[in-house]
C-alpha positions in Angstrom: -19.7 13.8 29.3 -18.8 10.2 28.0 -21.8 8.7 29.4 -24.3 11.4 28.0 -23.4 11.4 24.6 -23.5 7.6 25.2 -27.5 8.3 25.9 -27.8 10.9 22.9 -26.5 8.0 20.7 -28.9 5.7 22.2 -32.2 8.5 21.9 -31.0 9.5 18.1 -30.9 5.8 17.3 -34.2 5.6 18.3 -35.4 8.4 16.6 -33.7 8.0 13.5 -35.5 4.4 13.6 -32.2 2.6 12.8 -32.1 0.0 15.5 -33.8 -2.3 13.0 -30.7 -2.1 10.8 -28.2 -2.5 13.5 -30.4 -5.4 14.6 -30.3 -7.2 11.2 -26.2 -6.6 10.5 -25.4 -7.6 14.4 -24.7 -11.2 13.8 -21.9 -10.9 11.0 -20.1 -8.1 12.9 -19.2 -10.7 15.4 -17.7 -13.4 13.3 -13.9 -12.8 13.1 -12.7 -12.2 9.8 -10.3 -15.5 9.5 -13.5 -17.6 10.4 -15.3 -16.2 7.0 -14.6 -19.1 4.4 -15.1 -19.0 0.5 -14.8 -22.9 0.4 -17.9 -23.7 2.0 -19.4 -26.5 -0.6 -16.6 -28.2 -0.1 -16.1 -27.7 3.9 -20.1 -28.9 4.5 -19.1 -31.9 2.2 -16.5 -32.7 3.5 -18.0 -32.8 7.3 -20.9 -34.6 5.9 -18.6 -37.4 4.8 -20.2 -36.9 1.3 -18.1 -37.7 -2.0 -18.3 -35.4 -4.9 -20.4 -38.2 -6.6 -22.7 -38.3 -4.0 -23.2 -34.2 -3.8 -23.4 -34.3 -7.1 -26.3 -36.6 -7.4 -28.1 -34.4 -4.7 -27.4 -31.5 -6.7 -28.5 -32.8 -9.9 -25.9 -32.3 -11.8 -23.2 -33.7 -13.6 -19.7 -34.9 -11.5 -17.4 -32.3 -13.1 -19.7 -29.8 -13.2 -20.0 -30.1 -9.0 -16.7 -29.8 -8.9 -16.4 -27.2 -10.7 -18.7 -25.5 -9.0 -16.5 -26.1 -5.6 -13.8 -24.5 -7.6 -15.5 -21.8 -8.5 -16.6 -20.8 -5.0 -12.8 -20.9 -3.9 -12.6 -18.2 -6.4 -15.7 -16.1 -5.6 -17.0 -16.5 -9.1 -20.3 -18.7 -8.2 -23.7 -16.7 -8.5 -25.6 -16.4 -5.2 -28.2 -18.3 -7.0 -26.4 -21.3 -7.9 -24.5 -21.4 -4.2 -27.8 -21.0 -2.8 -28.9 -24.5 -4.6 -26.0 -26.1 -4.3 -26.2 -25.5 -0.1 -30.2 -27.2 -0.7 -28.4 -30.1 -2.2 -26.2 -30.2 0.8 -29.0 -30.1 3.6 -27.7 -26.3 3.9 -29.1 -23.0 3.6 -27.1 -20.1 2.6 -26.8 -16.9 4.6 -25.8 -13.9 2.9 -24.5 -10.5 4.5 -22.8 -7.6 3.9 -20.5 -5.8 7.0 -19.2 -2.6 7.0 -15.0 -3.3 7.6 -14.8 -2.0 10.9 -17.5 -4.0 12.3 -18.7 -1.7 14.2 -22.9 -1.0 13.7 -23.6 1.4 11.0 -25.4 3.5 13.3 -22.3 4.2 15.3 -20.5 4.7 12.0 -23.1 7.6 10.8 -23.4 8.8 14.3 -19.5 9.4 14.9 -19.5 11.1 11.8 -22.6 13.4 13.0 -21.6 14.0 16.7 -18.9 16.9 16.0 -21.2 18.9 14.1 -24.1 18.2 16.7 -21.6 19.2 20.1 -20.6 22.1 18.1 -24.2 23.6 17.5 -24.9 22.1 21.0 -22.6 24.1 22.6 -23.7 27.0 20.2 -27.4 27.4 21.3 -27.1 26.0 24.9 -24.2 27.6 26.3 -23.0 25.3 28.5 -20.7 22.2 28.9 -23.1 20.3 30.8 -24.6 17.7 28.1 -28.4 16.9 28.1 -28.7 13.7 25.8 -32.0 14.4 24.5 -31.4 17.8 23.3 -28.4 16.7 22.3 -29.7 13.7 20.0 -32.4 16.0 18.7 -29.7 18.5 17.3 -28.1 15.8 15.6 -31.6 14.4 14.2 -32.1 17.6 13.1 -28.5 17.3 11.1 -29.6 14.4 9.6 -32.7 16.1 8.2 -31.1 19.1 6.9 -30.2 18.7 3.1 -27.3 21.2 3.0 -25.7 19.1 5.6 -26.4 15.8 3.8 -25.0 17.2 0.8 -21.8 18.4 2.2 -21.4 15.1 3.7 -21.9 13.3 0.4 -25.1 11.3 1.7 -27.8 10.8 -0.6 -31.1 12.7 0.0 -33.9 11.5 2.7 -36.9 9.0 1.0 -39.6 11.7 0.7 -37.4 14.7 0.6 -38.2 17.4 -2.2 -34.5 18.8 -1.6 
């Protein structure tokens, strides 16, 4: 049974069209937690062999004001904005995501939420305990449409939906 609602999650990705997603938050679920920094103007600096002077002067700004802006990184106080210039002054572009916590693909998130609602109405209109994954995924797209179930899930209503 494993293996088939592994293939129902595969078709229901597909037709829920959120490979995309998945695709785009892939590479920050695989960085470990204690590799994420908040010191990075100072670590690309640093491994640059640049002073604060020097950084700085590429950053056009004033000495203090570079370092303060180090500091204020540490803190998670800098705007994206200005961390985004200062990693230009540094040679560096800056990357920004957001991951869900368990790092697991918000597809698999949504759809291990959905599956005990779709094996119980599969098991309702089929009648048997042998699994077809495409009937299967199609119940639970067809979860995902329904607004009563959205609601009762607290997800927000479809784009385009008049309910």
């Amino acid at each position: 049974m494993e293996r088939e609602v592994k293939k129902a999650y595969w078709i229901w990705r597909q037709l829920q069209a959120r490979a995309n997603l998945d695709e785009r938050v892939e590479p920050f679920l695989t960085i470990p937690s204690q590799n994420l920094i908040s010191d990075w103007l100072r670590t690309i600096r640093e491994s640059k062999e640049i002073s604060i002077s020097q950084a700085a002067k590429k950053a056009e700004v004033h000495k203090a004001t570079y370092a303060a802006l180090e500091k204020s990184e540490t803190a998670k106080k800098i705007s994206l904005q200005t961390l985004e210039k200062m990693a230009e002054a540094l040679g560096c572009e800056l990357v920004y995501g957001i991951r869900p916590k368990s790092q697991m693909p918000l597809s698999l998130q949504m759809w291990r939420q959905i599956l005990p609602y779709a094996l119980q109405s599969y098991q309702k209109r089929m009648r048997s305990s042998q699994i077809k994954p495409m009937v299967l995924a199609r119940i639970a797209n067809q979860l995902m449409e329904d607004p009563k179930f959205r609601r009762a899930q607290g997800w927000a209503r479809r784009k385009g939906s008049q309910n």
